[in-house]
C-alpha positions as CSV (number, residue, x, y, z in Angstrom):
1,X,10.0,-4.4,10.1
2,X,9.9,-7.2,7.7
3,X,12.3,-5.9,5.0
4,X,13.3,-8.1,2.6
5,X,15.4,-8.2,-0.6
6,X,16.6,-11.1,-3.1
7,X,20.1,-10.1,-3.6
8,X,23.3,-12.4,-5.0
9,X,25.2,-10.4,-3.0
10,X,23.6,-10.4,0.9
11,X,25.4,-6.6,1.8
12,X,22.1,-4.6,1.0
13,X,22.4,-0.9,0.2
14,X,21.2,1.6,2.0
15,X,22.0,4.6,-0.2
16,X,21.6,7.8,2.6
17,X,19.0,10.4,1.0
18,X,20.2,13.9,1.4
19,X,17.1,14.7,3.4
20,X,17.6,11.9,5.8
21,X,19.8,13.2,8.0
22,X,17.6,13.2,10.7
23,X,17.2,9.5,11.1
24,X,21.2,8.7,11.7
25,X,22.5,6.9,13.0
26,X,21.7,4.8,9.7
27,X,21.3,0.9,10.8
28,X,23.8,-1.5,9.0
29,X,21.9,-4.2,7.6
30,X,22.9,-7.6,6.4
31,X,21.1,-10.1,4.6
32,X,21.9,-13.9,5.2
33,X,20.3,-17.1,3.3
34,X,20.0,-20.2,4.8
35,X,18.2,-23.2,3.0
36,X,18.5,-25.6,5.5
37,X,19.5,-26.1,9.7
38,X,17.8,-24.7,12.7
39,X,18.7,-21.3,13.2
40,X,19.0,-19.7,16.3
41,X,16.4,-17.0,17.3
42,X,17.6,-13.7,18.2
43,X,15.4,-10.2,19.1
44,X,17.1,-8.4,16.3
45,X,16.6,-10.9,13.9
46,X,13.4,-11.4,11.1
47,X,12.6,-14.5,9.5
48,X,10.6,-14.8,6.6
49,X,9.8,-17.9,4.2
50,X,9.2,-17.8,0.4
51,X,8.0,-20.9,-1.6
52,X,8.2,-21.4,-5.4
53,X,8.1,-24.4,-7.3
54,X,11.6,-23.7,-7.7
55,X,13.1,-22.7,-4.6
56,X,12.2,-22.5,-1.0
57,X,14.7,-20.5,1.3
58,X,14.6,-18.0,4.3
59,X,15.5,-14.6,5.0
60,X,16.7,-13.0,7.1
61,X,17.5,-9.5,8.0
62,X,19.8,-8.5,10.8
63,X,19.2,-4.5,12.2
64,X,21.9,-3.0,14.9
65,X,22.2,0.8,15.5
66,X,26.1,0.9,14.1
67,X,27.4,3.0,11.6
68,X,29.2,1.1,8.7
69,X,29.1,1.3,4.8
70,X,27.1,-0.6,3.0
71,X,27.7,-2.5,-0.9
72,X,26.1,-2.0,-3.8
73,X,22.8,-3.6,-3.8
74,X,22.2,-5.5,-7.1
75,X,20.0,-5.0,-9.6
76,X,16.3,-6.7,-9.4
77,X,13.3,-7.2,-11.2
78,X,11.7,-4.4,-9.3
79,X,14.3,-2.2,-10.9
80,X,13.4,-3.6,-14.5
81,X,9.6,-3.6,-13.5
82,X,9.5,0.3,-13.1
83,X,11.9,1.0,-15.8
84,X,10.6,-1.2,-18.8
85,X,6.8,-1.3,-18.0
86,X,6.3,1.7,-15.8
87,X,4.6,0.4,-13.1
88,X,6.2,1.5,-9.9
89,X,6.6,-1.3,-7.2
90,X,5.5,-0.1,-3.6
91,X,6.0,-1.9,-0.5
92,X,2.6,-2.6,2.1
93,X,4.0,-2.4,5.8
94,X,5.5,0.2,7.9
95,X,7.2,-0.1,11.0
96,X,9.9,1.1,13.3
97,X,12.9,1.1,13.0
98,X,12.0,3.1,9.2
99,X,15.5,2.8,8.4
100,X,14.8,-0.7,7.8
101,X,13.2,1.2,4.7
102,X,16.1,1.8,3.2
103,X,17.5,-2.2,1.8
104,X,14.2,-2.2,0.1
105,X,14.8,1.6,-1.5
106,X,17.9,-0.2,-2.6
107,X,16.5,-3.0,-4.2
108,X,14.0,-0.9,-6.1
109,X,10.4,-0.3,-4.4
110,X,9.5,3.3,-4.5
111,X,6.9,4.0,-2.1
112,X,4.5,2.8,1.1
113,X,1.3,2.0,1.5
114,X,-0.2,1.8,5.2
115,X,-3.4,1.5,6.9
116,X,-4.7,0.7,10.6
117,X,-4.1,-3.0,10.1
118,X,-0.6,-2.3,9.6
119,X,-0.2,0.6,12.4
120,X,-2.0,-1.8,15.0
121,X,0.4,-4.8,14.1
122,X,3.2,-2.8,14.3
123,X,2.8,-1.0,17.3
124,X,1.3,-3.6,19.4
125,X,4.2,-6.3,18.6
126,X,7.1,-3.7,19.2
127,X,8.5,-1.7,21.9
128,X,10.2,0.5,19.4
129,X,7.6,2.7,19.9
130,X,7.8,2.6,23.9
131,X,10.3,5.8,24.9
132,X,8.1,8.0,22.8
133,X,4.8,6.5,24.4
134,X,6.0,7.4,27.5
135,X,6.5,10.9,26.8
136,X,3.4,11.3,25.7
137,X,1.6,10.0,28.4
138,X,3.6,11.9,30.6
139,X,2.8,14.7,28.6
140,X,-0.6,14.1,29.5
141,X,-1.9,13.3,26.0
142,X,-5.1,11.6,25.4
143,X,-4.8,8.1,24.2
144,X,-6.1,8.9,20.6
145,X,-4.0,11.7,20.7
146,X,-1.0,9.2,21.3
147,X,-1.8,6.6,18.3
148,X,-1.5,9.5,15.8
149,X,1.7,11.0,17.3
150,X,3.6,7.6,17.0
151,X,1.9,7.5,13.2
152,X,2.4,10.6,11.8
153,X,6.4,10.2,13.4
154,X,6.8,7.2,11.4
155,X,4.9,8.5,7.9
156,X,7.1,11.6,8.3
157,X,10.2,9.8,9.1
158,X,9.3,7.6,5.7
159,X,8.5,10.4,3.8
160,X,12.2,11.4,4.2
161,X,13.5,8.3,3.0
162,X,11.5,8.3,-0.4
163,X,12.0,12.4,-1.0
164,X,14.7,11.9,-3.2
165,X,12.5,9.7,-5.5
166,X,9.9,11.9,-5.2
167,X,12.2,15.0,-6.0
168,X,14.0,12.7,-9.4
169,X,10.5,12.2,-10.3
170,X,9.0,15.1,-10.0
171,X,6.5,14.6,-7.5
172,X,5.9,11.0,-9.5
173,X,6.4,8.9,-7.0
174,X,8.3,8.2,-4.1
175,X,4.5,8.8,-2.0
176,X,3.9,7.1,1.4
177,X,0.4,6.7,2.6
178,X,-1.3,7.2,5.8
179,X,-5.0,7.1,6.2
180,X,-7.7,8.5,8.3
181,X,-9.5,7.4,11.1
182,X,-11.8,4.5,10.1
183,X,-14.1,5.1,12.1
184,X,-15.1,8.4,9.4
185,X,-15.6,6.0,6.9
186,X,-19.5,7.2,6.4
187,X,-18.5,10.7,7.7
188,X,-18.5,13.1,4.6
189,X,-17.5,15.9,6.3
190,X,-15.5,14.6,9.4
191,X,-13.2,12.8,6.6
192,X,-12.3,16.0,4.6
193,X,-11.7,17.8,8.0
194,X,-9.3,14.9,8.8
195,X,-7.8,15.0,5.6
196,X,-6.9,18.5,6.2
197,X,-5.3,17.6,9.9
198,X,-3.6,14.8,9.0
199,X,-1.8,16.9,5.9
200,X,-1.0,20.1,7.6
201,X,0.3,17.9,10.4
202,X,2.7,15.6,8.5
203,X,3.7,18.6,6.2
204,X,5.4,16.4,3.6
205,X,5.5,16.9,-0.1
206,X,5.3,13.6,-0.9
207,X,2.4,12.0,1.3
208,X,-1.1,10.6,0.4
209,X,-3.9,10.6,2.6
210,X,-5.9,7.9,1.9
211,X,-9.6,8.3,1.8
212,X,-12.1,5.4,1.8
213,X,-14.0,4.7,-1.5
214,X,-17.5,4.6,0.0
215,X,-20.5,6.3,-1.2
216,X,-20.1,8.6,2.0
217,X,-16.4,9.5,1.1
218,X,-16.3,10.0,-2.9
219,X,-17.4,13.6,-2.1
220,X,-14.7,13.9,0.3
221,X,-12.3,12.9,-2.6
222,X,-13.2,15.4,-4.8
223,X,-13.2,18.3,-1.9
224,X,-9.9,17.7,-0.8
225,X,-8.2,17.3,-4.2
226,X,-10.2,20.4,-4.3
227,X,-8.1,21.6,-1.2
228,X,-4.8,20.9,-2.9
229,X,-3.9,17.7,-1.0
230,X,-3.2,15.0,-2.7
231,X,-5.4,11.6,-2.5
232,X,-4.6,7.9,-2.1
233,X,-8.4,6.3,-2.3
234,X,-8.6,3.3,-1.3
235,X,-11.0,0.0,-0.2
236,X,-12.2,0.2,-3.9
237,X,-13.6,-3.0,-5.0
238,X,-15.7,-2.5,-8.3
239,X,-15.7,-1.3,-11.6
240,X,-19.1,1.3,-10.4
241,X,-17.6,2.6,-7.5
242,X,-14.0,2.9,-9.2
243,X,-15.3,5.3,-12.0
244,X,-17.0,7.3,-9.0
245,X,-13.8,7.8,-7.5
246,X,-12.3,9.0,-11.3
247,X,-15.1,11.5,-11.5
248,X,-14.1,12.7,-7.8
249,X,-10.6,13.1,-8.9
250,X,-11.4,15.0,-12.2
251,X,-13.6,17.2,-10.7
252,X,-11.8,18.2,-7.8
253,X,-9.0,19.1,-10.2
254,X,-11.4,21.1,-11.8
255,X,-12.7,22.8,-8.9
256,X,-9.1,23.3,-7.4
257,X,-8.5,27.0,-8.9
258,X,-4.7,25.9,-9.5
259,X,-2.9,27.0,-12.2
260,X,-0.6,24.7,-12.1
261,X,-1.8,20.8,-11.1
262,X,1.5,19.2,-11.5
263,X,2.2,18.8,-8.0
264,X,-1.8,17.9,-7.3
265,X,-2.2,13.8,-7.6
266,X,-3.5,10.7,-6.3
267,X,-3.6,7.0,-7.2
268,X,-6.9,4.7,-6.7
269,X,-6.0,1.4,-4.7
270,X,-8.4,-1.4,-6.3
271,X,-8.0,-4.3,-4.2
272,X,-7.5,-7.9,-5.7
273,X,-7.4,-10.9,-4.1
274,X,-10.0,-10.3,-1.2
275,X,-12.6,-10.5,-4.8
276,X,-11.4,-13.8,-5.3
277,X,-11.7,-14.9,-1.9
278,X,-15.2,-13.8,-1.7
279,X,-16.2,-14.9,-5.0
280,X,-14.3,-18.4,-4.7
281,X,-16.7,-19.3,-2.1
282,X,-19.7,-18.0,-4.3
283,X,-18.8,-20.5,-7.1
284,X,-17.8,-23.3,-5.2
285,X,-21.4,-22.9,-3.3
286,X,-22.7,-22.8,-7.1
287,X,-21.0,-26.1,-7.8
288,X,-21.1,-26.4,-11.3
289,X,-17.7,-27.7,-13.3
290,X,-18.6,-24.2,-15.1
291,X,-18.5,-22.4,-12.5
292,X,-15.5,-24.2,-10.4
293,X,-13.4,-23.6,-13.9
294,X,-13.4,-19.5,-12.9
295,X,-12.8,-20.2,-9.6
296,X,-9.5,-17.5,-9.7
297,X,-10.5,-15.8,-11.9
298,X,-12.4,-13.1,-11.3
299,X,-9.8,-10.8,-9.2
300,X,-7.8,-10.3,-12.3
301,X,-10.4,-9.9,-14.9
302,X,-12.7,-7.5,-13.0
303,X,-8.8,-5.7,-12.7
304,X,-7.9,-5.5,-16.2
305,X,-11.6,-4.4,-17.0
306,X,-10.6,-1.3,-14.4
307,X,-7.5,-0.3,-16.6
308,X,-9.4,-0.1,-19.2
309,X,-12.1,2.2,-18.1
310,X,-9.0,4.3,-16.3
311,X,-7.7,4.0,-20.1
312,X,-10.7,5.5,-21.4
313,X,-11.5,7.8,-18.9
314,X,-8.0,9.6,-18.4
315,X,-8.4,10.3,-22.4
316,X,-10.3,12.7,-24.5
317,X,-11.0,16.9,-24.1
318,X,-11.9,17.2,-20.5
319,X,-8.5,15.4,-19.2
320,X,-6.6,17.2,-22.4
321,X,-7.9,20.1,-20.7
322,X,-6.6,19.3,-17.8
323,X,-3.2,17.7,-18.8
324,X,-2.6,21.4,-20.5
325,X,-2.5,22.4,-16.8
326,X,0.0,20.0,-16.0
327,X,-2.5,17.3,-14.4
328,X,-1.2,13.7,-13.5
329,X,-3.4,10.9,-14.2
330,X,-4.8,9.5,-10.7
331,X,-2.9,6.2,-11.5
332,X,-4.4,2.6,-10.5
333,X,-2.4,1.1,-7.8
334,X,-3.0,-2.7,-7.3
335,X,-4.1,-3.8,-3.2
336,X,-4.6,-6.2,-1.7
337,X,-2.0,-8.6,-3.8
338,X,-1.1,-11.6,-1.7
339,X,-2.5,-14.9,-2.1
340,X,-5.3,-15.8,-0.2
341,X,-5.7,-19.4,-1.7
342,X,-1.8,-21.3,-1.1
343,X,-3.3,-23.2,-4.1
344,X,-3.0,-20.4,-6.3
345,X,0.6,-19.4,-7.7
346,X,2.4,-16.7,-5.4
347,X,2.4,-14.0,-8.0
348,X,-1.0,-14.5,-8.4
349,X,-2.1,-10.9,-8.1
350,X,1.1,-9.3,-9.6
351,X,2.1,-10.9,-12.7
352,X,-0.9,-10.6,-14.3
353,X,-1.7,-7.4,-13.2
354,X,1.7,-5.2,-15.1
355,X,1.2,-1.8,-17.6
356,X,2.2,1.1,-18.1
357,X,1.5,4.3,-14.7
358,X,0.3,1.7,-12.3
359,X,1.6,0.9,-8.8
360,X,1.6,-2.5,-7.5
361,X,1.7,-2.4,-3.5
362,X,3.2,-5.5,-2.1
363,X,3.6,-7.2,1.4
364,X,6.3,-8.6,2.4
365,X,5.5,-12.6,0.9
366,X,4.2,-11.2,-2.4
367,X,7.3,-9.0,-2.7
368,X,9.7,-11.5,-2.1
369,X,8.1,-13.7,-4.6
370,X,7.9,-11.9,-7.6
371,X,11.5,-10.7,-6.4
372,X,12.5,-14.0,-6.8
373,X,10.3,-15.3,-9.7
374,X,8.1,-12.9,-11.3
375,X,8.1,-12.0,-14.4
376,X,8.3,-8.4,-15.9
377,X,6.1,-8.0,-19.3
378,X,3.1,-5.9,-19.6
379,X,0.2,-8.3,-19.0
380,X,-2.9,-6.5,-17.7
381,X,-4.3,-5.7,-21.4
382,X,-2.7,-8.5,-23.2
383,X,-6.3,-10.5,-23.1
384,X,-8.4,-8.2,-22.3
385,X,-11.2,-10.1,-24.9
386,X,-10.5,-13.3,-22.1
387,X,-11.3,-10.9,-19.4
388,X,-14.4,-9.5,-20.3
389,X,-15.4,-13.4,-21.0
390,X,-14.9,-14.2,-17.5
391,X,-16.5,-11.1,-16.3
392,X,-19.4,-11.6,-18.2
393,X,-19.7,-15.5,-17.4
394,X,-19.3,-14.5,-13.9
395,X,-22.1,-12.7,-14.2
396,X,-23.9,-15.4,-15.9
397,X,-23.7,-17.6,-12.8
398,X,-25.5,-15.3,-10.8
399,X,-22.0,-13.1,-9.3
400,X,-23.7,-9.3,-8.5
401,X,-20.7,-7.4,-9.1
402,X,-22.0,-4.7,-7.3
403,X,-23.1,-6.3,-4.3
404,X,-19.4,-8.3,-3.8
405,X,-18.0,-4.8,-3.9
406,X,-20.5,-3.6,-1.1
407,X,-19.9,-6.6,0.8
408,X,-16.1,-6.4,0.4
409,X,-15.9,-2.2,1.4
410,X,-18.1,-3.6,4.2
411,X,-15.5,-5.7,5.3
412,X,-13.0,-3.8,5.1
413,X,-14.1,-0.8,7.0
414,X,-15.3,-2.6,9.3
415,X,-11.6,-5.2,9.4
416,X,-9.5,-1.1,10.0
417,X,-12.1,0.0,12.8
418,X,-11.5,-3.3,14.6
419,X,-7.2,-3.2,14.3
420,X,-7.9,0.3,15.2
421,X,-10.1,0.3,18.2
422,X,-8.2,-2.6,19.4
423,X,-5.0,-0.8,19.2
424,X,-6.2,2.3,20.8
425,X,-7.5,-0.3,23.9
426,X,-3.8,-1.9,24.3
427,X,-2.6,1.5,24.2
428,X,-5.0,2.9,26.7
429,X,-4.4,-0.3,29.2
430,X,-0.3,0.3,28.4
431,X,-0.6,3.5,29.5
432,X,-2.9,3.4,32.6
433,X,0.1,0.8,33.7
434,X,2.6,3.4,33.5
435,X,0.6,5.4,35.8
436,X,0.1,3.2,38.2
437,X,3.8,2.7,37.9
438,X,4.9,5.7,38.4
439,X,2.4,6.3,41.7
């Protein structure tokens, strides 16, 4: 797994959580700079380069099964990030070993996000997963069957790791996401009925199932927050679609016949930088040295125009009403924040984009970057008039809001049925090898 962590001192912690136990023995990690030489390549070794305009350096994180004790980690600007402006830094990759989990714990993030992409990278470039392929197959399990075995082993395994945030927070954080199949993403029905699997299966307090923000889906959202389960929605790409899935969440609160809703939540993943990308190209076809000067720009105003509506909308007698049964407000979680465009800064989609009960979910390079250089201050209402100015000029130009979030939840659906379908091929190949192996 690509774990990183900027730490003056390179022994990461990995703090054991009491309901870890399962997962020994623990890996000992250690974390060695280099800024300079060739560095010999190893199996058990993970490279990774960050560039500022300060610094350039690489990473790298060594993983062996051996028991050891592990230092302190320092304090970073994840820590301060969660603690002064509230929003809670979650990390955008899963893998096996999950122990590798545990530096990054240490250094602050307090959560996962994953998705098919992810799933299909990890399983396909790692034979971590083999022994337990093998069984299966052996087993006789159907290849489908397979993927969401090795899944659900490594969402429960994580779910461990970040229970004792969950449990400090009550039931505030600490989440780790696993979605369904993408090819329900138009399938009303067949999504809440996965929902429901996927949730009884993992049987973890703290995990989201993440539900697609199509049209086909927001009714889904509402029935199973209806259900009890709690909701990570994502693929959400405009401000139209976003205050759908607000109404879904609200109303399956409503319609949940709980007493008590403290333990009922959900966050709403608005992506960010895939707007950019598609709107960059919009402007640049436009050509115009007005419309070149907002060329980055929309991504974070069409963001900071969605915290307000979650602002508005998570306020006034209906939520009151709900608050008074101990209701959480679905929080906005930020996707989809690396940087498309090496021409825009590294913290492009991050520094701008801090207040007060959001998540920001980070891969690996925009983790590392703010990490090293980001800056913690609560940004994402500080201009708000500038925001709507850009929005509005956007639309000006000719930019259909609306349609670059249809084209974009387009995209993406179809981007998670491809890594998933491809994935379930490579398995299905593997394990038709095995067979004839074993003939």
């Amino acid at each position: 797994m690509a774990s990183i962590s900027k730490l003056s001192n390179p022994n990461l912690a990995a703090a054991s959580p009491r309901s870890s136990s399962a997962l020994r023995p623990e890996p000992k990690l250690s974390l060695s700079f280099r800024t300079g030489g060739r560095i010999q390549r190893r199996a058990s070794l993970l490279r990774l380069s960050t560039r500022s305009d300060r610094v350039e350096r690489s990473f790298l994180v060594r993983c062996s099964q051996q028991d050891g004790n592990h230092a302190p980690a320092n304090r970073t600007t994840l820590h301060d990030l969660y603690e002064l402006q509230r929003q809670s830094p979650w990390y955008d990759n899963l893998c096996r070993p999950v122990t590798d989990l545990l530096p990054l714990i240490a250094s602050g993030v307090r959560g996962v996000t994953s998705n098919p992409t992810i799933f299909q990278k990890a399983i396909s470039s790692s034979n971590a997963y083999d022994e337990q392929f093998r069984q299966l197959v052996s087993a006789g399990k159907d290849i489908e069957s397979v993927y969401w075995e090795l899944v659900i082993k490594d969402i429960q395994d994580a779910c461990k790791l970040f229970e004792p945030i969950y449990d400090q927070t009550d039931g505030g954080d600490g989440y780790v996401s696993v979605e369904v199949s993408p090819r329900l993403a138009n399938d009303t029905n067949g999504t809440i009925e996965a929902a429901k699997w996927l949730h009884k299966l993992v049987n973890c307090p703290n995990v989201y199932i993440k539900i697609p923000a199509t049209a086909e889906c927001v009714p889904s959202i509402k029935e199973v927050i209806s259900n009890g389960i709690s909701v990570n929605v994502t693929l959400i790409f405009s401000l139209s679609r976003y205050e759908a899935v607000i109404d879904a969440y609200l109303d399956g609160l409503e319609s949940s016949g709980l007493d008590d809703l403290s333990r009922l939540t959900s966050v709403a993943s608005f992506f960010v930088s895939r707007v950019d990308t598609l709107v960059d190209k919009m402007l640049e076809k436009i050509g115009t040295p007005e419309a070149l000067e907002l060329q980055g720009k929309a991504a974070v105003a069409q963001a900071a125009l969605a915290y307000k509506l979650y602002q508005k909308k998570f306020s006034g007698p209906r939520w009151e009403a709900l608050v008074k049964k101990g209701a959480k407000k679905q929080r906005l979680l930020w996707a989809s924040t690396s940087v498309k465009n090496p021409a825009y800064p590294d913290t492009l989609y991050v520094d701008p984009l801090i207040g007060p009960d959001t998540v920001s979910t980070m891969p690996d390079q925009a983790l590392q970057a703010f990490i090293d250089h980001g800056t913690v201050s609560r940004t994402i209402d500080s201009n708000l008039s500038e925001a709507e100015r850009a929005y509005a000029a956007l639309q000006k130009l000719g930019i259909d809001w609306n349609k670059v979030g249809s084209q974009l939840e387009v995209e993406g659906v179809e981007s998670f049925k491809k890594s998933f379908d491809s994935l379930l091929v490579s398995l299905q190949e593997k394990g038709d090898s095995l067979k004839l192996v074993s003939l």
